[in-house]
Every structure is written in C-alpha cells, then in structure tokens.
Backbone as CSV, one residue per row, in Angstrom:
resi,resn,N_x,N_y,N_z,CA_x,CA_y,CA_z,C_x,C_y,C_z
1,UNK,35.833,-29.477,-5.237,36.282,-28.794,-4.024,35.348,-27.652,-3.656
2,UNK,34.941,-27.211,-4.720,33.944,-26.179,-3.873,32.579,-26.451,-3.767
3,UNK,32.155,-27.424,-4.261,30.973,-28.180,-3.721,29.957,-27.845,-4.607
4,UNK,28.952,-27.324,-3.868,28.103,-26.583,-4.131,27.698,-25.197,-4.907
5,UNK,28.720,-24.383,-4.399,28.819,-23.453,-4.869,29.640,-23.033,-6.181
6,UNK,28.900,-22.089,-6.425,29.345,-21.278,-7.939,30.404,-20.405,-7.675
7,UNK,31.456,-21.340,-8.063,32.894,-20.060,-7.806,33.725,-20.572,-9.047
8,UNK,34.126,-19.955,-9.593,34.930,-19.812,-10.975,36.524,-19.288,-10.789
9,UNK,37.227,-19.514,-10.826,38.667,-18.977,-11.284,38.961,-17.965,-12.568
10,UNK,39.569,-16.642,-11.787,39.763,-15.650,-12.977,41.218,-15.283,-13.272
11,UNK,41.621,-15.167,-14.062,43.165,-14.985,-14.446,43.177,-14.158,-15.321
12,UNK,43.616,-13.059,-15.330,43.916,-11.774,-16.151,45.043,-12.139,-16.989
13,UNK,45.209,-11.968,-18.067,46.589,-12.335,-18.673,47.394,-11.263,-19.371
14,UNK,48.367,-11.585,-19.947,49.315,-10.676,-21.243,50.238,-11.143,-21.339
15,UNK,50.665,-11.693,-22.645,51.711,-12.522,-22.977,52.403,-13.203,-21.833
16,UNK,51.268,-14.194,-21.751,51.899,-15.447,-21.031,51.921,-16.877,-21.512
17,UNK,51.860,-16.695,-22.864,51.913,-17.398,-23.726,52.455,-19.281,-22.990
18,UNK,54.407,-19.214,-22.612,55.120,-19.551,-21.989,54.373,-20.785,-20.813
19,UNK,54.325,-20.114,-20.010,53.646,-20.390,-18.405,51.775,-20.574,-18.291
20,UNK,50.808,-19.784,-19.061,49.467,-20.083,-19.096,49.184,-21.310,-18.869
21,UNK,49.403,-22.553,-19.695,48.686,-23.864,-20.033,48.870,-24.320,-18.526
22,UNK,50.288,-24.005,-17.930,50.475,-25.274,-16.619,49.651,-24.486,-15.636
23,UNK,49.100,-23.265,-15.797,48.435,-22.391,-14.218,47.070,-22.897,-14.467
24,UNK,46.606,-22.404,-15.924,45.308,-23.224,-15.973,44.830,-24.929,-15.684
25,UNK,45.992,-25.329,-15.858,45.680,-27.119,-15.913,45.998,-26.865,-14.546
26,UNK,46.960,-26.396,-13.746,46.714,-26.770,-12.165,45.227,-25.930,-11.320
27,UNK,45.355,-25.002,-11.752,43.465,-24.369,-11.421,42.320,-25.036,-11.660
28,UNK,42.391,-25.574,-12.457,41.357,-26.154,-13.578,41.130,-27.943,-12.545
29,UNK,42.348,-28.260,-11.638,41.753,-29.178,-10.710,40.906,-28.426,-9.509
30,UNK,40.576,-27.814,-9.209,39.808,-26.938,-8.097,38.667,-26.866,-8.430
31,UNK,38.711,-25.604,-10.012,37.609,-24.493,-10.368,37.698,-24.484,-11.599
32,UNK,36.417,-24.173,-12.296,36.308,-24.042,-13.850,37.234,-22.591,-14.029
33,UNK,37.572,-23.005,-14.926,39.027,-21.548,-15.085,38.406,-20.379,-16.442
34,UNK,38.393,-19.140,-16.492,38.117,-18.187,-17.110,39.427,-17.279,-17.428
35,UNK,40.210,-17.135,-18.627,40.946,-16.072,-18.559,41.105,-15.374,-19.500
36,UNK,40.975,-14.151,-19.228,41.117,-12.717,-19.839,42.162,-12.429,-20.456
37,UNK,42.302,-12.617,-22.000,43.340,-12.518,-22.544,43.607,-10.700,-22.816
38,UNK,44.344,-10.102,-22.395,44.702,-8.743,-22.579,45.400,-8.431,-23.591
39,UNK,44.549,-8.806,-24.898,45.407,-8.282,-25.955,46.751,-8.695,-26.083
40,UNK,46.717,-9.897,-26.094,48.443,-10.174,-26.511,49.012,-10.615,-27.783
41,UNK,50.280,-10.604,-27.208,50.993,-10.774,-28.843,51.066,-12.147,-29.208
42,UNK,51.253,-13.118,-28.412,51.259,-14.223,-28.602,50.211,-15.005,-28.542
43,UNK,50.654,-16.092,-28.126,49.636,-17.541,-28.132,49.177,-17.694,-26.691
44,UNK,48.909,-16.858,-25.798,48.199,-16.920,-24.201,46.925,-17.495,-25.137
45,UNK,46.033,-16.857,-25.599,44.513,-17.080,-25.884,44.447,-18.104,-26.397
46,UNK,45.216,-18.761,-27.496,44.895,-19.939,-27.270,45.571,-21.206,-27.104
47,UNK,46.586,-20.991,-26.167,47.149,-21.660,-24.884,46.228,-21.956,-23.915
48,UNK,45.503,-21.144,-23.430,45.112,-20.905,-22.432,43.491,-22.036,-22.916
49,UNK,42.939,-21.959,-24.139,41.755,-22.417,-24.699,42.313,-24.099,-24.282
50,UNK,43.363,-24.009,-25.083,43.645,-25.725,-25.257,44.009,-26.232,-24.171
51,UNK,44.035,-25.716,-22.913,44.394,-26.119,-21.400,42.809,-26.181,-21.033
52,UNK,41.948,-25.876,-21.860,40.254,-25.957,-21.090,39.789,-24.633,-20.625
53,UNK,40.752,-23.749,-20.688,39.875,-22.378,-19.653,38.567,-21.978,-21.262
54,UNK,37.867,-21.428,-20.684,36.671,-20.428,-21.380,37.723,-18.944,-21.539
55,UNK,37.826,-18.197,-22.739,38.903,-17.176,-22.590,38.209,-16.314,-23.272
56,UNK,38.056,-15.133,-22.666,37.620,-13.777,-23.061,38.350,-12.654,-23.724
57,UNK,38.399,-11.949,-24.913,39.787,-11.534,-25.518,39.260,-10.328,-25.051
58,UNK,40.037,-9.584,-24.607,40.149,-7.755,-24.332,41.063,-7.119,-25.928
59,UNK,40.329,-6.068,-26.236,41.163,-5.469,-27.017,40.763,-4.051,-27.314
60,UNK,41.655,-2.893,-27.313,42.969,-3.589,-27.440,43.322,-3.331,-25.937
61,UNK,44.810,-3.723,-25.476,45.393,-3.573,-24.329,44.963,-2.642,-23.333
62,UNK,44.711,-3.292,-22.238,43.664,-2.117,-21.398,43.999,-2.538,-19.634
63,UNK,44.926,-2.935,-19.641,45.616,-3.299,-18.455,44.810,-4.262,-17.397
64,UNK,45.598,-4.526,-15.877,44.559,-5.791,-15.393,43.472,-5.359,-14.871
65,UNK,43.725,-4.241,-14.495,42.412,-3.786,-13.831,40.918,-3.807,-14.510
66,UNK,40.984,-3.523,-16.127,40.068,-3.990,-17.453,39.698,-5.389,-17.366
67,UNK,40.969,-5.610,-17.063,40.546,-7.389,-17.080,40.155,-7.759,-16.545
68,UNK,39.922,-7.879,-15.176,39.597,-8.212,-14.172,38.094,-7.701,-14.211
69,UNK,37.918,-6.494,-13.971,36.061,-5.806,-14.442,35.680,-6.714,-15.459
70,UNK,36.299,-6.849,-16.490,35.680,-7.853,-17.800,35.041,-9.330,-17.538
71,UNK,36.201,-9.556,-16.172,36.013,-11.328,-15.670,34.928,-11.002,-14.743
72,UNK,34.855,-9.715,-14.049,33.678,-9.921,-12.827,32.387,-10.218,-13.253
73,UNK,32.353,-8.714,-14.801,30.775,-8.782,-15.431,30.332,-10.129,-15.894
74,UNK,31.864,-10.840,-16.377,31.566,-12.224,-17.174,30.632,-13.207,-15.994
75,UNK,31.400,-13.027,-14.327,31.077,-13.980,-13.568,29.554,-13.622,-13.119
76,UNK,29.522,-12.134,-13.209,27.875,-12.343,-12.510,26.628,-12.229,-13.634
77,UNK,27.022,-12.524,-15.171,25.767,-12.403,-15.781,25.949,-13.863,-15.837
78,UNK,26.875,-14.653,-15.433,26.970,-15.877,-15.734,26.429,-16.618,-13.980
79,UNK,26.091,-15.806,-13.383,25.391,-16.480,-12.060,26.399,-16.883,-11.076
80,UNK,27.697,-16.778,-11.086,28.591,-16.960,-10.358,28.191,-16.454,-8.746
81,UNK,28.456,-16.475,-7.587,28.826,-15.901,-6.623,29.887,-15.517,-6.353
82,UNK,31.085,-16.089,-6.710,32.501,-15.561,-6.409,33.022,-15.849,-7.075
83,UNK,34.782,-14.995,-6.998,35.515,-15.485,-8.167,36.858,-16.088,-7.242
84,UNK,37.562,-16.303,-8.027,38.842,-16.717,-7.236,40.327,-16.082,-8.194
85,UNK,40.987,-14.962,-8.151,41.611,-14.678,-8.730,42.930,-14.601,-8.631
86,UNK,43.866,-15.204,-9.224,45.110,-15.440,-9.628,45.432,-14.641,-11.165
87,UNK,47.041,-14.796,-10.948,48.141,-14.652,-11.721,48.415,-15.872,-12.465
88,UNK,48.932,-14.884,-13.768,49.046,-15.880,-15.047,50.600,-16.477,-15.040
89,UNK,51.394,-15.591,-13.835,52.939,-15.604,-14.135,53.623,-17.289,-13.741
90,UNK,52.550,-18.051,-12.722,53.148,-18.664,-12.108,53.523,-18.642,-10.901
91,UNK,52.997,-17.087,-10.179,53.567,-16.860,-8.915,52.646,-16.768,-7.563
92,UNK,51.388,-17.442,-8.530,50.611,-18.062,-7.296,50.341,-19.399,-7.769
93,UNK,50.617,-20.227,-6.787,50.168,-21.907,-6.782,49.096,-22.132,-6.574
94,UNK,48.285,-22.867,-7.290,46.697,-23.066,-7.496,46.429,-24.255,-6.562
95,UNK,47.302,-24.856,-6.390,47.400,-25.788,-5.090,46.544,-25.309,-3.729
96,UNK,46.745,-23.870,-3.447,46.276,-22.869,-2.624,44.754,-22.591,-2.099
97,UNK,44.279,-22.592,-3.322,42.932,-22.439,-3.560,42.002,-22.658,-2.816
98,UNK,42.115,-24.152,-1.886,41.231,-25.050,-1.323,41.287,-24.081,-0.270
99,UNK,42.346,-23.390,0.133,42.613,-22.181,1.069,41.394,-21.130,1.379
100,UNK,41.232,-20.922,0.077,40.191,-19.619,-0.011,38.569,-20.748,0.242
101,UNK,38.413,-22.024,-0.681,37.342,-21.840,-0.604,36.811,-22.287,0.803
102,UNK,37.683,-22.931,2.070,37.494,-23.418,2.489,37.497,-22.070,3.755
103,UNK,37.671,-20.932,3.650,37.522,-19.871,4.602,36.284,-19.288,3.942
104,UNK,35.704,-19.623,3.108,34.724,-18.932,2.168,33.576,-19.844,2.625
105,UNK,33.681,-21.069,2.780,32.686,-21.948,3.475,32.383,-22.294,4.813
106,UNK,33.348,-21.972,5.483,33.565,-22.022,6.873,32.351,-21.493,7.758
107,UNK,31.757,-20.114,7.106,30.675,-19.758,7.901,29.577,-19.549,6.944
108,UNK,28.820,-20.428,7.624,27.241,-20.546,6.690,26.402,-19.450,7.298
109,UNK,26.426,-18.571,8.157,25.577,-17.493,7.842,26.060,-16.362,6.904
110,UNK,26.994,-16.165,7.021,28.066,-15.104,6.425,29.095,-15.214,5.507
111,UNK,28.911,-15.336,4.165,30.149,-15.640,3.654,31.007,-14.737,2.836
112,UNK,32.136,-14.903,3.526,33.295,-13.455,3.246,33.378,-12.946,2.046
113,UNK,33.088,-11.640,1.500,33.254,-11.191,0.372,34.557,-10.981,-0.235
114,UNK,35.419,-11.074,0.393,36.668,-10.756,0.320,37.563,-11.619,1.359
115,UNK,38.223,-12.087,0.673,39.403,-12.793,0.980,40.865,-12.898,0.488
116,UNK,41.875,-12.834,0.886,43.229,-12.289,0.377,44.450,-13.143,0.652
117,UNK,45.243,-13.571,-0.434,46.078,-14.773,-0.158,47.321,-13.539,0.548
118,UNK,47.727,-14.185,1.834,48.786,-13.127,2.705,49.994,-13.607,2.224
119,UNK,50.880,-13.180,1.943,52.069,-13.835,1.384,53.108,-13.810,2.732
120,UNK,54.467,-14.315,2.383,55.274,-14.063,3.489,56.575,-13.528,2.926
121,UNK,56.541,-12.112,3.311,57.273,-11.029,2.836,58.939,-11.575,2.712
122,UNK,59.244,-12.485,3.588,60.794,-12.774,4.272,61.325,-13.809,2.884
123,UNK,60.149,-14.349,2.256,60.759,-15.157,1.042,61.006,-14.138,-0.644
124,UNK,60.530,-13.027,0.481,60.272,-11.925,-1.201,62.062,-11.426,-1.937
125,UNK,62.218,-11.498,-2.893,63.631,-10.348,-3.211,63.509,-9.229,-2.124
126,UNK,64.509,-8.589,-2.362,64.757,-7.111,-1.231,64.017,-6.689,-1.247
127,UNK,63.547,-6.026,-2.677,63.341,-4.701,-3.107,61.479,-5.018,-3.340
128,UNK,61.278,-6.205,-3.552,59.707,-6.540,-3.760,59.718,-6.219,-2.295
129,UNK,60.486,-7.283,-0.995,59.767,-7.215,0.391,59.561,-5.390,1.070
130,UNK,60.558,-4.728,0.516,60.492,-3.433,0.778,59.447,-2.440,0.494
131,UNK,58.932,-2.683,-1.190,57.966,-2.327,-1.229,56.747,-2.683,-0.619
132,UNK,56.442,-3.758,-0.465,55.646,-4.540,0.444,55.017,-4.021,1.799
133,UNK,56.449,-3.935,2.387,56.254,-3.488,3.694,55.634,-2.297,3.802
134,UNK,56.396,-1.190,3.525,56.279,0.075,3.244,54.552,0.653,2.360
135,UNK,54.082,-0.223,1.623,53.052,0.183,1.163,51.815,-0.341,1.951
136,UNK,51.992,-1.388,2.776,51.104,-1.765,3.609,50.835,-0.587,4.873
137,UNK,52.439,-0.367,5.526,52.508,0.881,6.377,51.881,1.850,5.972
138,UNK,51.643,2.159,4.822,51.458,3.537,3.884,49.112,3.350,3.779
139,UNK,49.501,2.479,3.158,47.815,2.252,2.615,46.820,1.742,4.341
140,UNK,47.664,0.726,5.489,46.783,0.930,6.344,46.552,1.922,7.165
141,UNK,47.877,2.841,7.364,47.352,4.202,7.932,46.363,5.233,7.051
142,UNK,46.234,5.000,5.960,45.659,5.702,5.441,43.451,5.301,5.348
143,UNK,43.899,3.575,5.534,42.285,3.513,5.653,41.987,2.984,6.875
144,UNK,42.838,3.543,7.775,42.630,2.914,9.497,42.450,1.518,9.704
145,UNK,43.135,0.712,9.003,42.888,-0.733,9.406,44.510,-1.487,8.981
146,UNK,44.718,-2.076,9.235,46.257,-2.895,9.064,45.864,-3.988,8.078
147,UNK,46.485,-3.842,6.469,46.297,-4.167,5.671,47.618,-5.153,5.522
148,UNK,47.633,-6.617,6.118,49.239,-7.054,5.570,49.348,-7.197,4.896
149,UNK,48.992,-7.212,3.321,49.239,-7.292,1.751,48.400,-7.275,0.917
150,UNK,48.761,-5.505,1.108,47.505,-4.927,-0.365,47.795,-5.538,-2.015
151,UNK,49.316,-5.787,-1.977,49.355,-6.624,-3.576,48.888,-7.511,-3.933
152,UNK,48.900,-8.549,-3.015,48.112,-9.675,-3.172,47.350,-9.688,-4.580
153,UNK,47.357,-10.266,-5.451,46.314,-10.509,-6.712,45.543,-12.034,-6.377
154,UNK,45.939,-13.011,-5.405,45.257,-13.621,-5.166,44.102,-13.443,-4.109
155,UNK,43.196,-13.689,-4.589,42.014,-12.880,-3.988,40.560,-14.043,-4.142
156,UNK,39.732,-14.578,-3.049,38.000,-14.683,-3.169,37.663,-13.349,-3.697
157,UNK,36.291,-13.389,-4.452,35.915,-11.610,-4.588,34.426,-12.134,-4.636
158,UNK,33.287,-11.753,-3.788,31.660,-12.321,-4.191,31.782,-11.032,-4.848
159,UNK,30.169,-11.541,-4.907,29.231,-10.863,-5.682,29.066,-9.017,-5.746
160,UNK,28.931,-8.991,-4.465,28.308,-7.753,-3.566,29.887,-6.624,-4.443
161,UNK,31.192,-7.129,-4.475,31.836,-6.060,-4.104,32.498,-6.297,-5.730
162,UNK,32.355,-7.728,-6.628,33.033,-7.893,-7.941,30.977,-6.413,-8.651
163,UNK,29.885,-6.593,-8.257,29.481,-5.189,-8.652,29.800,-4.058,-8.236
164,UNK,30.312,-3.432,-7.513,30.808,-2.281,-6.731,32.344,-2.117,-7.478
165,UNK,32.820,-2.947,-8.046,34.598,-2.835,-9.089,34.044,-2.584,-10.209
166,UNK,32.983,-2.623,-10.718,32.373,-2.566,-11.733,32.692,-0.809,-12.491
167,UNK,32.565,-0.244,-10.887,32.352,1.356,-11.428,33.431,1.803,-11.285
168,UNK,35.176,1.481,-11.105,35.736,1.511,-11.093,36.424,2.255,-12.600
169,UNK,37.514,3.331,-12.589,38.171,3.111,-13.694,39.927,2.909,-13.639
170,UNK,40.147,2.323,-12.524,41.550,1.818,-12.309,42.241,0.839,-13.637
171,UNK,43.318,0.984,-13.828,43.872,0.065,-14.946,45.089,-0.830,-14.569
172,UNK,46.017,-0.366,-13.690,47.030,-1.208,-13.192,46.514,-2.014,-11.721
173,UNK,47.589,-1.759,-11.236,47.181,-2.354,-9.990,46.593,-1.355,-8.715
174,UNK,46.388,-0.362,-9.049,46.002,0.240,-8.549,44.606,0.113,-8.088
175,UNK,43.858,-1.012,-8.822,42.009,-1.639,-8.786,42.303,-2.289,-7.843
176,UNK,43.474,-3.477,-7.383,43.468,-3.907,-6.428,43.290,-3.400,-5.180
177,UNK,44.673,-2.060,-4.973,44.239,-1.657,-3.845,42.517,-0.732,-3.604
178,UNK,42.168,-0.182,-4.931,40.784,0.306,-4.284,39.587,-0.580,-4.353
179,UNK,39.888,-2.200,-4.330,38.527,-3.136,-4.065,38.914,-3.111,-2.420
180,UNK,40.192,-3.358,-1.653,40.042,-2.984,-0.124,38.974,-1.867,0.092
181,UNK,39.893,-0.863,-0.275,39.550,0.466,0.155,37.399,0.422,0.229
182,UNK,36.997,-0.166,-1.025,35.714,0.066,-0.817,34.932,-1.156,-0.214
183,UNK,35.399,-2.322,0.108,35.131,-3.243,0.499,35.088,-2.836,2.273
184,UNK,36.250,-1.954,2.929,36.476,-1.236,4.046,35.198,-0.265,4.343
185,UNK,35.012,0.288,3.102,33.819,1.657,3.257,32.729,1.138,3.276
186,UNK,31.732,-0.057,2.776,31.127,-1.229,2.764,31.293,-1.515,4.286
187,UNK,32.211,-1.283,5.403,31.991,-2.006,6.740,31.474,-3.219,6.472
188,UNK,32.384,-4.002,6.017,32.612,-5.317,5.690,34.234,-5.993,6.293
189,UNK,34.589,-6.728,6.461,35.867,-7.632,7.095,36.114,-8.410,5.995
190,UNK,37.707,-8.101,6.065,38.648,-8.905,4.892,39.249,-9.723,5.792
191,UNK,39.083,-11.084,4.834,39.810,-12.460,5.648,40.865,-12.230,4.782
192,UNK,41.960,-13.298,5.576,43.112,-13.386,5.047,43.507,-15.015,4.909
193,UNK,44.395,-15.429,4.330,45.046,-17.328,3.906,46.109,-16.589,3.875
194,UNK,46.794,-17.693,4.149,48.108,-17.886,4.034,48.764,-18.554,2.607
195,UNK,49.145,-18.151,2.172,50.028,-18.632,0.369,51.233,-18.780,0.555
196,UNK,51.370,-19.273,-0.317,53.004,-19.982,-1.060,53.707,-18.359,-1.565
197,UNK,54.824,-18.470,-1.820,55.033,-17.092,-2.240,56.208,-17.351,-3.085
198,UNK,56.075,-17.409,-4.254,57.251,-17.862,-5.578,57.708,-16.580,-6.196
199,UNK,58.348,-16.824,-6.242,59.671,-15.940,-7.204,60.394,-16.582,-8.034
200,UNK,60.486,-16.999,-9.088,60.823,-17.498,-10.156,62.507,-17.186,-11.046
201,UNK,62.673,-16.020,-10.359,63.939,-15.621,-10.812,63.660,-14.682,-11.979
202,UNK,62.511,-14.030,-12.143,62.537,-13.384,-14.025,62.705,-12.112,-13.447
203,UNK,62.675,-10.857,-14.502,63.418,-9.632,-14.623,61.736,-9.304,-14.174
204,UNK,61.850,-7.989,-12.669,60.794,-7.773,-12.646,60.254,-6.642,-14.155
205,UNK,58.762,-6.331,-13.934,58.199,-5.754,-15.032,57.632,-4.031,-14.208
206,UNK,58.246,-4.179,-12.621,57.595,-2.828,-12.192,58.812,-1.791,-12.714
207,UNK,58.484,-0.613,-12.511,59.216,0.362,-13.115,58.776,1.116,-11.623
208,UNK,59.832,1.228,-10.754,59.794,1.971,-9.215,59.351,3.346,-9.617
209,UNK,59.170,4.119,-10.056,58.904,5.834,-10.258,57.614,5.595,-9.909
210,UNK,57.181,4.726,-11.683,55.938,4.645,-12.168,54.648,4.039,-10.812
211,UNK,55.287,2.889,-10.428,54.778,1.893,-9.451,54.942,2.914,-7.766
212,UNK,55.475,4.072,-7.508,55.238,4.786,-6.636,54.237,6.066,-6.776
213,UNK,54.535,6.197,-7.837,53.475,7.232,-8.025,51.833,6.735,-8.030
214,UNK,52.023,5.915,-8.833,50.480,5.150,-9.021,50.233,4.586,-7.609
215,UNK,50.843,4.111,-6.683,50.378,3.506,-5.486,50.056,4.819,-4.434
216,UNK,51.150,6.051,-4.628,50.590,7.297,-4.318,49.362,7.963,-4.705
217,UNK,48.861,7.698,-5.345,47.883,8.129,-6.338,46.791,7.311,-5.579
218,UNK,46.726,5.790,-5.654,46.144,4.368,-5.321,45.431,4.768,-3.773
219,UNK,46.696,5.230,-3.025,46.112,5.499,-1.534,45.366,6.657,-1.360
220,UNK,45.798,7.913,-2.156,44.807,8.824,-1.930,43.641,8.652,-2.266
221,UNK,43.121,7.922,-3.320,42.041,7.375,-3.781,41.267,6.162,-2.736
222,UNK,41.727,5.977,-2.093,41.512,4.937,-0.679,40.764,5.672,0.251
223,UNK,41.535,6.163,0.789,41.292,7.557,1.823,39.687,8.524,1.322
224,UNK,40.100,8.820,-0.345,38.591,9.736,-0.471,37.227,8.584,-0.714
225,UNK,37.650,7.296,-0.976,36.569,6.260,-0.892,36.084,5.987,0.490
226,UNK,36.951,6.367,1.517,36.265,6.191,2.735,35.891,7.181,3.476
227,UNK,36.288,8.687,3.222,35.590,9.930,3.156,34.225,10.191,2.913
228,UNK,33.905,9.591,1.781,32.685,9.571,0.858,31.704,8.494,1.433
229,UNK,32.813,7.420,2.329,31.881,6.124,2.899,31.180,4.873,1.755
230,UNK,31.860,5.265,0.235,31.636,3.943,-0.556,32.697,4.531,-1.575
C-alpha cells in the first residue's frame, strides 16, 4: 500500500500485553510495524515480536512521548521518510491507514509532513467528547489556527518535523500537542483523515486534575513555540 515509499508504522506501548498481537497483525497488512515497548510488566515485547513487529525496549518507564522520540530516531537512522503512528489500545483501526498514506501521496510536489487522523467527537463518552472539544477551543486560540483534534495519536509524521521532536523533552501527551505547535511555527499545513473512533468500554487511565494541568502547561508551551517562531 504504500508503494514506493519508506513509511513504517510506530506504536508506543505499556502493558498491552492483552490487545498488542491483533493491532500489530492488522498494521502489519499496510506497513512494516515497529513498537516501542515502554518498560512493561508484561508480555507486550514479546507479543508484539511474535506478531512480526521489530520492538525496541525503553527502560526504564519514560512515558509516550520517550517513545515515540525513540521510534522517530529509530525511523530516520533507519532511512525512513515517515512514520505512521498509532495506539497500542485498540482504539485506532489500522484498517485506516490507507487514509494517511493515500493523502501523503496525493501530491507529488509536496508531501505533507503532518497528517492527523480527525476523530468524530459525537461517538466519544461525555466526558472524553468534552475534553475534546474544549481543548481544541483552548489550544487553537492559542496557536491561531483551528485545531479539530489535538489528541489524535494517530498521526503521518516525515522526516523534517519526526527531527525537530527530537529536541523535545515532553513525556505524556503533552509531545503530541507540541509536534502541532512546531510544525505551525515551521509555516507548514496540517492535513487531516477522517478515522474510526472506538471506545472499547475499559476504565479510562486519564486522571482529570493531572490531564488539565499538563494540557495547561501543553498550550502555554504552544504559544511560546510560536513566539520564538520554532
């Protein structure tokens, strides 16, 4: 599916022991699959081996944002151009994919450094679509552009901007929102796809204080990346 080009699949993990094998075996029809085992307690690493991915162990625990820097350096000493990044939970469908690469190929002079699976907020629980909303309101006034879903972890990422995350020291999700933010300061254009949007029914893992403060934190750090202009 992606032809020609060097694009790899990255999946950050942590005890996903459970769910790993079926995300990788459905990725793994697209894109050669890479995932970043984050120090876990279980059998993700080699779950994840015996499903075919190439798996990189982080240790010790250093959250996704580690992981993710770990998968970029992996993709560009390894000659990659882009990555394609998903969740280990199950709550992005790899089915999707052809999505990204096919907005990623679309224009042969220019090809998008950034691309972002848009979800559709109306299938979310309450309290996920709320945050949702509200942090998009929050983070695009803050970098002058209308961001419909900074959570997104499904993501294209080239070359140009997986080195520019490099210098990053974000650890949660907070890396996500500042690859916009500098991808924006870059005067560069984020495409968007349309995704599947699953909810599975499990006990979420955000902790609302924690997950407001850090996204408070996330946007001011947005704002002085485009102050600074990178």
């Amino acid at each position: 599916m992606a032809g020609s080009y060097r694009i790899v699949a990255l999946i950050p993990a942590h005890d996903e022991g459970p769910r790993i094998a079926v995300v990788v075996e459905a990725t793994a029809q697209h894109l050669p699959v890479v995932v970043v085992d984050d120090n876990s307690a279980d059998e993700t690493a080699a779950q994840a081996e015996a499903a075919g991915a190439t798996v990189l162990r982080q240790a010790p625990n250093a959250g996704k944002g580690a992981a993710l820097r770990a998968g970029f350096q992996f993709a560009l000493d390894s000659g990659f151009e882009a990555v394609v990044t998903l969740d280990a939970d199950g709550q992005h469908d790899p089915s999707d994919i052809p999505r990204f690469l096919e907005a990623y190929t679309a224009q042969a002079a220019a090809r998008p450094g950034l691309i972002i699976g848009r979800r559709r907020f109306a299938e979310m629980p309450l309290t996920r679509r709320l945050s949702n909303v509200v942090g998009g309101v929050v983070l695009s006034a803050a970098v002058g552009r209308w961001i419909p879903d900074n959570q997104s972890g499904f993501r294209l990422v080239g070359r140009t901007l997986m080195r520019e995350m490099l210098e990053s020291v974000e650890s949660g999700f907070e890396f996500e929102v500042e690859m916009i933010a500098r991808w924006i300061a870059l005067g560069r254009p984020i495409r968007w796809v349309p995704i599947r949007t699953i909810y599975l029914g499990e006990t979420s893992h955000i902790r609302p204080w924690r997950h407001l403060t850090g996204f408070i934190r996330a946007t001011r750090g947005a704002r002085a990346i485009l102050r600074r202009g990178r």
